[in-house]
C-alpha positions in Angstrom: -52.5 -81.8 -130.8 -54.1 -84.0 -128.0 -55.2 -81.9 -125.2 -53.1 -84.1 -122.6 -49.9 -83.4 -125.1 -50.7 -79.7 -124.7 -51.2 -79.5 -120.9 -47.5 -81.5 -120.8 -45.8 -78.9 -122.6 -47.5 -76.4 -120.5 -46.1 -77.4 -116.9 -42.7 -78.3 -118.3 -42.5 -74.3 -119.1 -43.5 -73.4 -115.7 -41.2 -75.5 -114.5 -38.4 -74.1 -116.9 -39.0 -70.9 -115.5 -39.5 -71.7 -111.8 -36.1 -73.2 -112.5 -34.2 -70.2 -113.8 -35.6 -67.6 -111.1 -34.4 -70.6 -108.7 -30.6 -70.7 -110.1 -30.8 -66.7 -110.3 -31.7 -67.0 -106.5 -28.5 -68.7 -105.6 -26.1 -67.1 -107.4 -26.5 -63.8 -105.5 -27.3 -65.1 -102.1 -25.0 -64.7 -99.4 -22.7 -67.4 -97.8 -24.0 -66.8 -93.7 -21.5 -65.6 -91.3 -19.7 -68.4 -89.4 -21.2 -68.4 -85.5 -17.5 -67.9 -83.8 -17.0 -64.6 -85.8 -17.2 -61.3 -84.6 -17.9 -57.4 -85.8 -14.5 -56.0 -85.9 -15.3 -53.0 -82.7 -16.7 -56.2 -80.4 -15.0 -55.7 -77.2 -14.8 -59.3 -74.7 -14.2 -58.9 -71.0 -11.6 -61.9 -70.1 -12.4 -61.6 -66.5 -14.6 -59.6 -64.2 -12.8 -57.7 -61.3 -12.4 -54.2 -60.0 -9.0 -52.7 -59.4 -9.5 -52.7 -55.7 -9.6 -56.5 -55.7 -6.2 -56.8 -56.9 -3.5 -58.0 -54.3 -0.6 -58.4 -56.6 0.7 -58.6 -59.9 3.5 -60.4 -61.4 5.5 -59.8 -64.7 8.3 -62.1 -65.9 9.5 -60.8 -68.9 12.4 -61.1 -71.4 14.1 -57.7 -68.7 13.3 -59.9 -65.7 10.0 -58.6 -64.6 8.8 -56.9 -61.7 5.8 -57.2 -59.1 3.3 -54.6 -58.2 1.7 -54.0 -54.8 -0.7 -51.5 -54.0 0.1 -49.1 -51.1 -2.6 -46.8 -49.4 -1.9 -43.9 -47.3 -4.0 -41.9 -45.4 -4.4 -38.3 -46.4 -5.7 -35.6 -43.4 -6.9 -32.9 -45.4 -7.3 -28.8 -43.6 -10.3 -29.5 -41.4 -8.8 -32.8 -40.3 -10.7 -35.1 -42.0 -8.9 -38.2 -43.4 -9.4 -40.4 -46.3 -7.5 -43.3 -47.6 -6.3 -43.1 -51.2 -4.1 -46.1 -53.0 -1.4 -45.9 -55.0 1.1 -48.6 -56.5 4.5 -49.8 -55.8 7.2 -51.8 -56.8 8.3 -54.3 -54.6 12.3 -54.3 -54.1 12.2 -50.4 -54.8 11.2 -49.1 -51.0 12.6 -45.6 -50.8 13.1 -45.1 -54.0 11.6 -42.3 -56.0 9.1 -44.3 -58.8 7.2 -43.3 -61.7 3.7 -44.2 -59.4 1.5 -43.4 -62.3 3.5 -45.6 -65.0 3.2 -48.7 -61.9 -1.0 -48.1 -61.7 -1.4 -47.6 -65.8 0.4 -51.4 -66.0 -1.9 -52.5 -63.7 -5.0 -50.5 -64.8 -4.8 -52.5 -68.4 -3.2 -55.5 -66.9 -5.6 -56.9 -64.2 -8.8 -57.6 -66.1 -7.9 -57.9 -70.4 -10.5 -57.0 -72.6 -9.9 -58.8 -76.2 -10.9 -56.7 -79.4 -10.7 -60.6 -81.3 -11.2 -63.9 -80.8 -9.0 -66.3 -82.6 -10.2 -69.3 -81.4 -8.3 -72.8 -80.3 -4.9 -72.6 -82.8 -2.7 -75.5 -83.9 0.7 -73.8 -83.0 0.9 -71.2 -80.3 4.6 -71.0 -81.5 2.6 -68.9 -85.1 2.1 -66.2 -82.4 5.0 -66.0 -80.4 3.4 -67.7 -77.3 5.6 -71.1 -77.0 8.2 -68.2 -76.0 6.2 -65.5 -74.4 7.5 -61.9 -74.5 5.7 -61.8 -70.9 3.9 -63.7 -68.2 1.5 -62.1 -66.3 -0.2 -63.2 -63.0 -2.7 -61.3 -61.3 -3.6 -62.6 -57.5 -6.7 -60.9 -56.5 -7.7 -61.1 -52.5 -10.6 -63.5 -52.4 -7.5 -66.0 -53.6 -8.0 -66.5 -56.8 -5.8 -65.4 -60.1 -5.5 -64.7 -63.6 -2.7 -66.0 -65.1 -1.8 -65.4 -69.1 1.1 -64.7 -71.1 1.2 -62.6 -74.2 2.8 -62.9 -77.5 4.3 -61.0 -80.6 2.2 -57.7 -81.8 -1.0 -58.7 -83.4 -0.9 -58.3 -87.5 -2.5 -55.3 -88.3 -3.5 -54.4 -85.2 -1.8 -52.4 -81.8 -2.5 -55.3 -79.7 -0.7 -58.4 -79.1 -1.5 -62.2 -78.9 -2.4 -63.5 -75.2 -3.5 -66.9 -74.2 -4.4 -68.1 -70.8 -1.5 -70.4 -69.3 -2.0 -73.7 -70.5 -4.3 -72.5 -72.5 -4.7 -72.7 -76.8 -7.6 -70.0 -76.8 -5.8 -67.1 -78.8 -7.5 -63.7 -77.9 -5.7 -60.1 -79.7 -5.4 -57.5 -76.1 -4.6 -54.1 -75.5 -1.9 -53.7 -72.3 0.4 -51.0 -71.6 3.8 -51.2 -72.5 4.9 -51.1 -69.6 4.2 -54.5 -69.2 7.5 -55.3 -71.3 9.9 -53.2 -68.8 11.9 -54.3 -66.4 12.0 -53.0 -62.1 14.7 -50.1 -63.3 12.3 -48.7 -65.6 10.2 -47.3 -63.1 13.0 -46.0 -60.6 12.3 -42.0 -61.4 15.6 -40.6 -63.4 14.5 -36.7 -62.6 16.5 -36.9 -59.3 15.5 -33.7 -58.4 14.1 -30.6 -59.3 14.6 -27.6 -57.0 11.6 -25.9 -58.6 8.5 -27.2 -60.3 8.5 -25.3 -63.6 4.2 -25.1 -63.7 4.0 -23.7 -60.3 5.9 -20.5 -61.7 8.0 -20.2 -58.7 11.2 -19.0 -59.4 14.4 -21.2 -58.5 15.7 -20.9 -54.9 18.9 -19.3 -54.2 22.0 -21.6 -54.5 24.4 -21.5 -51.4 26.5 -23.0 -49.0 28.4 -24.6 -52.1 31.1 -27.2 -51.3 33.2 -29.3 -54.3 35.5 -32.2 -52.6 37.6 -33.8 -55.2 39.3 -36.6 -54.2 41.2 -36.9 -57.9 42.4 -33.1 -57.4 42.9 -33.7 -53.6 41.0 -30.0 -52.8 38.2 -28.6 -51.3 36.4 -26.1 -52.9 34.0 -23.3 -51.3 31.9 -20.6 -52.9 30.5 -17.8 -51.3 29.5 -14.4 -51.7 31.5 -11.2 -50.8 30.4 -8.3 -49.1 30.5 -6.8 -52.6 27.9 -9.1 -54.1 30.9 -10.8 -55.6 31.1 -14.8 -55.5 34.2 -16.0 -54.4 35.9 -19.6 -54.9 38.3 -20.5 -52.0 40.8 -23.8 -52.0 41.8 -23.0 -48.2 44.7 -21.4 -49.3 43.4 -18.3 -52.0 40.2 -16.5 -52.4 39.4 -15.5 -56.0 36.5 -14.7 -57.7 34.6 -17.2 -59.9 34.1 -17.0 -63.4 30.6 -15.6 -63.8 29.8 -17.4 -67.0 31.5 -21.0 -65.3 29.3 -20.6 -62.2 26.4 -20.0 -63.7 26.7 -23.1 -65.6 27.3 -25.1 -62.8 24.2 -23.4 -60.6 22.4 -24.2 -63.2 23.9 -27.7 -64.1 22.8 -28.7 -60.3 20.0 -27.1 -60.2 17.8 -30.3 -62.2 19.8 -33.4 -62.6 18.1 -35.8 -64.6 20.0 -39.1 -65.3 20.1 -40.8 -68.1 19.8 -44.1 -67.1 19.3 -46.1 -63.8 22.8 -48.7 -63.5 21.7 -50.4 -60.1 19.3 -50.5 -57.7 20.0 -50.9 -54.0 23.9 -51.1 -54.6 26.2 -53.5 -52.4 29.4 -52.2 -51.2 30.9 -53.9 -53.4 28.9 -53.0 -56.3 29.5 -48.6 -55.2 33.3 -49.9 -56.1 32.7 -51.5 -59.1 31.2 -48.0 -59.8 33.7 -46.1 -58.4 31.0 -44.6 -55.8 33.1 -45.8 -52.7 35.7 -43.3 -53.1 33.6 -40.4 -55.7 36.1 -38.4 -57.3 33.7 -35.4 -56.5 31.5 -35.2 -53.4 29.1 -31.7 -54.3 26.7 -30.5 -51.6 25.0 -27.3 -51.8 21.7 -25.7 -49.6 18.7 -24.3 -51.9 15.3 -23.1 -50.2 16.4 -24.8 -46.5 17.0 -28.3 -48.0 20.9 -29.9 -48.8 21.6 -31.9 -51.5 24.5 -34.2 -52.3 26.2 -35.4 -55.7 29.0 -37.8 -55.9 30.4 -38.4 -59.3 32.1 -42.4 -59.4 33.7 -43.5 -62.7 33.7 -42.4 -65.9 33.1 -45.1 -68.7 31.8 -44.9 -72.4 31.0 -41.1 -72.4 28.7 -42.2 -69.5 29.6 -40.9 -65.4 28.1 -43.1 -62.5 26.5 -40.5 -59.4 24.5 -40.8 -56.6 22.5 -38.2 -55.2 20.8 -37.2 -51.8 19.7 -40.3 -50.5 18.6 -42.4 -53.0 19.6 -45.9 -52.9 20.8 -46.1 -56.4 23.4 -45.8 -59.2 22.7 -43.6 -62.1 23.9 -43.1 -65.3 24.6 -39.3 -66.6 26.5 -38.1 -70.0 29.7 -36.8 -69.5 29.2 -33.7 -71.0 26.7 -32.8 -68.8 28.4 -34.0 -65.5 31.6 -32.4 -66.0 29.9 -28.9 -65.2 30.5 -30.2 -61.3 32.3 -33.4 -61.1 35.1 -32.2 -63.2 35.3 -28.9 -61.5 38.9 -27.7 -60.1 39.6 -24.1 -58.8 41.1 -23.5 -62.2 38.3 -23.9 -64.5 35.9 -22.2 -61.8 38.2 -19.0 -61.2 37.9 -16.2 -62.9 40.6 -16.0 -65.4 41.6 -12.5 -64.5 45.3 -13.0 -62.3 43.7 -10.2 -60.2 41.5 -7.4 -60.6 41.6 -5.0 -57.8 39.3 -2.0 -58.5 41.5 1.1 -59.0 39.1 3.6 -56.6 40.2 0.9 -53.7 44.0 1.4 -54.4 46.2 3.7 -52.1 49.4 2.8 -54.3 51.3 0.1 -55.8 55.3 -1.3 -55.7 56.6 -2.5 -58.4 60.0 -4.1 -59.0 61.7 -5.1 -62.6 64.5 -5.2 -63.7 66.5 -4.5 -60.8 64.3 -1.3 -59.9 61.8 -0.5 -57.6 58.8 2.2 -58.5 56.7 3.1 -55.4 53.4 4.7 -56.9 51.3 7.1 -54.3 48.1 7.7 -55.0 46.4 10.1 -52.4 42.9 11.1 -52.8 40.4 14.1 -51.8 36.6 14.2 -51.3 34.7 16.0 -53.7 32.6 17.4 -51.1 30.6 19.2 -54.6 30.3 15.8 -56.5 29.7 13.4 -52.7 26.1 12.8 -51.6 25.6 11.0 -47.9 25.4 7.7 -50.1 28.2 7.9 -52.8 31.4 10.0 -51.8 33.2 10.9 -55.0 37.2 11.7 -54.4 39.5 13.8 -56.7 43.3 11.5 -57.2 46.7 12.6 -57.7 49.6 10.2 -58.4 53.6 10.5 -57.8 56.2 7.7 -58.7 59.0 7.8 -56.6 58.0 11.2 -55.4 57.4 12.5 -59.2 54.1 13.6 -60.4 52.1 12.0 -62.9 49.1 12.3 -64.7 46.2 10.0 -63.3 44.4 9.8 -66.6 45.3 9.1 -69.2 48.4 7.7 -68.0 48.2 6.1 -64.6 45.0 4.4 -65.5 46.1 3.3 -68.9 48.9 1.5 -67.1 46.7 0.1 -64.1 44.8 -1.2 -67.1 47.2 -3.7 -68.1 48.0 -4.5 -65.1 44.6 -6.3 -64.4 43.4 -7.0 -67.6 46.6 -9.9 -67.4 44.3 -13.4 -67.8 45.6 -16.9 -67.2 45.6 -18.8 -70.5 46.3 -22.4 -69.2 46.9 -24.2 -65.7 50.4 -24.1 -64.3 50.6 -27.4 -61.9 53.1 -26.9 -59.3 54.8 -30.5 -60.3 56.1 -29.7 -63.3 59.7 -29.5 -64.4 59.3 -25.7 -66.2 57.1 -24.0 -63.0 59.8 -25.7 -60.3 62.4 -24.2 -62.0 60.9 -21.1 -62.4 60.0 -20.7 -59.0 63.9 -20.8 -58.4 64.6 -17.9 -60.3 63.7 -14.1 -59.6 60.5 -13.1 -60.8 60.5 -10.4 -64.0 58.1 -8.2 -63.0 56.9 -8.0 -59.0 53.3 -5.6 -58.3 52.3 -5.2 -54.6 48.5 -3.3 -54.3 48.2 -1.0 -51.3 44.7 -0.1 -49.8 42.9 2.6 -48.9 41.0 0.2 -46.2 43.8 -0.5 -43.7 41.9 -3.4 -42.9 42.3 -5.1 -46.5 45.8 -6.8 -46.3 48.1 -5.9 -49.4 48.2 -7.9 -52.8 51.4 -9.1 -54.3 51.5 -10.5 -57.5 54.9 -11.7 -59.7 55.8 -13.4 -62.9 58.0 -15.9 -63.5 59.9 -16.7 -66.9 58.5 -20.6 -67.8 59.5 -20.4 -71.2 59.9 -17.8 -74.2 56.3 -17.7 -74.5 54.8 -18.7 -70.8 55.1 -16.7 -67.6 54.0 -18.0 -64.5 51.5 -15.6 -62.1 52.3 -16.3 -58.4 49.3 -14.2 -56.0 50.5 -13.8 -52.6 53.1 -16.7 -52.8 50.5 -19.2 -54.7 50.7 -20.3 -58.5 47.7 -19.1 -60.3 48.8 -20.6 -64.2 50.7 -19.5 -67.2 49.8 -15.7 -69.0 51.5 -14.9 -72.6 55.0 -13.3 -72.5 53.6 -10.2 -74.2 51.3 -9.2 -71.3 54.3 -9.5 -69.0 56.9 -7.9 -70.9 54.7 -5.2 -71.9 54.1 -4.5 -68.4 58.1 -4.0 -67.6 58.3 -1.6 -70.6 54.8 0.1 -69.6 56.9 1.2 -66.2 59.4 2.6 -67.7 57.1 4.9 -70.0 54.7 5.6 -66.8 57.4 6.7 -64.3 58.4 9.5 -67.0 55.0 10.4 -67.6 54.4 8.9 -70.5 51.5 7.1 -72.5 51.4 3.6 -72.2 50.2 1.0 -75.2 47.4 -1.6 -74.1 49.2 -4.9 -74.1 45.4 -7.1 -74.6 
């Protein structure tokens, strides 16, 4: 073989082999990042301003939007020294109680985005819910300029959403508060009041001075407490105690009220009688640690009852289940259910008429001077009927037992066919309670046959509401066993 022949074959080889390691080279080589792209945790800042530079923000949104202001206030604190610390409003909602931190966090993630990506100029805002903006946001700072953007649908796989700058095809993913999306009612407060702040520790302040108007019922209730420790509830015309498990509920009901929604800001006259808040059915006022509050219960509609409270300029929304505890109170279902319960150590005797007879019970009494101390006198009782002696106990008490353990099962109202005509007949069975205290004016209680299962209790000449015919008739037979000294059967 020639020698140029040879040296031919030679660099073609080199070549062939420069070649492969060539191909092999591009095969695994890596396509380079396009410029525009991004690392996934790159943060950009849309606009450089402090908080303090804001004057206003702006939201329209598909609620209606709001704007924000900020507000500063001077604070003195104990050596006298003052400082000025902001805070942020909404306007249109002066004197209103606000959720001040929910305000700030909208503007705090609203004035100056910060984009996690950059999607570049799109063909179709419409792709990203920006040709129909689910807000539209414009920030006015105080050197007089803005920033002015709207924002789109939630970003795919991300907790952001799609903004753009108005007039703008620049797509950028943000992250902004949700409150962005709310409307002016969503930062009216719904905790109306509390009358104690549950992480001081403090307990709740007494309850008193309690007043129920109803305008529906046409009466005016007031509670108060007795000598005796005893709350009463009075209509004007009787006195009776409350029902301890009932008034706890309500103390407790009007102790917090939190609505559950806000219905109208700043109501006109005429919107307070849409609302039934004009006329409230119930008007409830009541003092607690030196300060008076008011509720006022309007109309009922779709399990949902429109109140007012205190002072704030606003309609409220509150489940019916919970506002009934007050604004569907009557004397009724706030009394104790008891017809009377007069304790027996109080009583100097009772009358009794039935049937046509009259039964004068005595019941003197002696102090145990053995048994008394100089704060509890004890006393020894004896007991006649109609000047014959009986036994105090068993059977005096057992019989003074069913007399006040008689309890109301339903209201009697005083416009009804069955309790007028009742009313016109003698009563079946007539109890009048003497008192040791010469002070205490006598109690006179009767029943009245309604029907042949219903008796009506009259107290001192007012209808109390309908006991079972077995309570009352078991009362007539229970005097005739007592006068002769018998043992009465309890009639619960």
């Amino acid at each position: 073989m020639k020698n140029s022949t040879r040296n031919l074959l030679a660099v073609v080889a080199v070549l062939v082999v420069l070649g492969g390691i060539f191909a092999a080279l591009k095969l695994t080589e890596k396509e380079p990042e396009p410029e525009t792209s991004l690392p996934e945790d790159t943060a950009i800042s849309l606009l450089s301003k402090q908080i303090e530079d804001v004057q206003s923000m702006k939201v329209t949104n598909e609620k209606g939007g709001f704007t924000i202001v900020p507000k500063t206030v001077e604070i003195t604190n104990s050596s006298g020294a003052s400082t000025s610390q902001t805070s942020y409003t909404v306007q249109g909602l002066e004197g209103l109680p606000l959720y001040e931190t929910a305000a700030e966090n909208v503007v705090k993630d609203g004035f100056s985005l910060v984009a996690s990506k950059n999607l570049g100029d799109v063909s179709s805002l419409s792709e990203y819910g920006l040709e129909a903006p689910k807000a539209e946001v414009q920030v006015n700072f105080k050197d007089g300029t803005n920033f002015h953007y709207i924002l789109g649908n939630e970003a795919a796989g991300s907790e952001g959403y799609y903004m753009s700058g108005k007039n703008s095809d620049n797509v950028y993913v943000v992250s902004v508060d949700e409150g962005i999306f709310g409307g002016t009612k969503d930062f009216v407060k719904k905790e109306l009041y509390t009358l104690t702040n549950p992480s001081s520790g403090e307990e709740t302040p007494a309850i008193s001075n309690i007043t129920l108007h109803s305008s529906y019922f046409g009466e005016q209730l007031q509670l108060t407490s007795g000598q005796d420790g005893v709350v009463y509830v009075s209509d004007g015309k009787q006195n009776v105690r409350v029902d301890e498990a009932q008034y706890s509920s309500l103390a407790t009901a009007i102790s917090t009220v939190t609505a559950d929604q806000v219905v109208e800001i700043n109501p006109s006259a005429e919107q307070r009688k849409q609302y039934g808040l004009d006329a409230p059915v119930m008007t409830l006022t009541f003092t607690a640690g030196g300060n008076q509050h008011t509720l006022k219960a309007g109309k009922e509609e779709n399990g949902i009852r429109y109140i007012m409270a205190d002072n704030v300029p606003a309609v409220f929304g509150l489940k019916e289940e919970t506002a009934k505890v007050w604004a569907g109170t009557t004397l009724y279902t706030l009394r104790s259910k008891f017809v009377v319960i007069p304790n027996i150590v109080d009583v100097s005797g009772l009358d009794v008429t039935t049937g046509g007879n009259t039964y004068v019970f005595e019941k003197p009494r002696t102090k145990d001077t053995q048994k008394s101390t100089e704060d509890n006198e004890v006393y020894a009782y004896t007991v006649t009927c109609n000047g014959k002696g009986l036994t105090y106990d068993p059977n005096f008490q057992k019989y003074y037992q069913n007399i006040v353990a008689v309890q109301l099962l339903e209201e009697a109202h005083s416009d009804s066919d069955g309790v007028a005509n009742a009313l016109k007949t003698d009563p079946v069975y007539t109890v009048r309670f003497r008192f040791y205290d010469a002070a205490k004016k006598p109690v006179t209680v009767q029943y009245y046959a309604v029907s042949d299962r219903r008796y009506l209790a009259v107290v001192d000449g007012n209808a109390q509401g309908l006991v079972t015919e077995k309570n009352v008739l078991g009362l007539v037979e229970g005097t005739k066993t007592v006068a002769a000294n018998g043992l009465v059967q309890s009639t619960l």
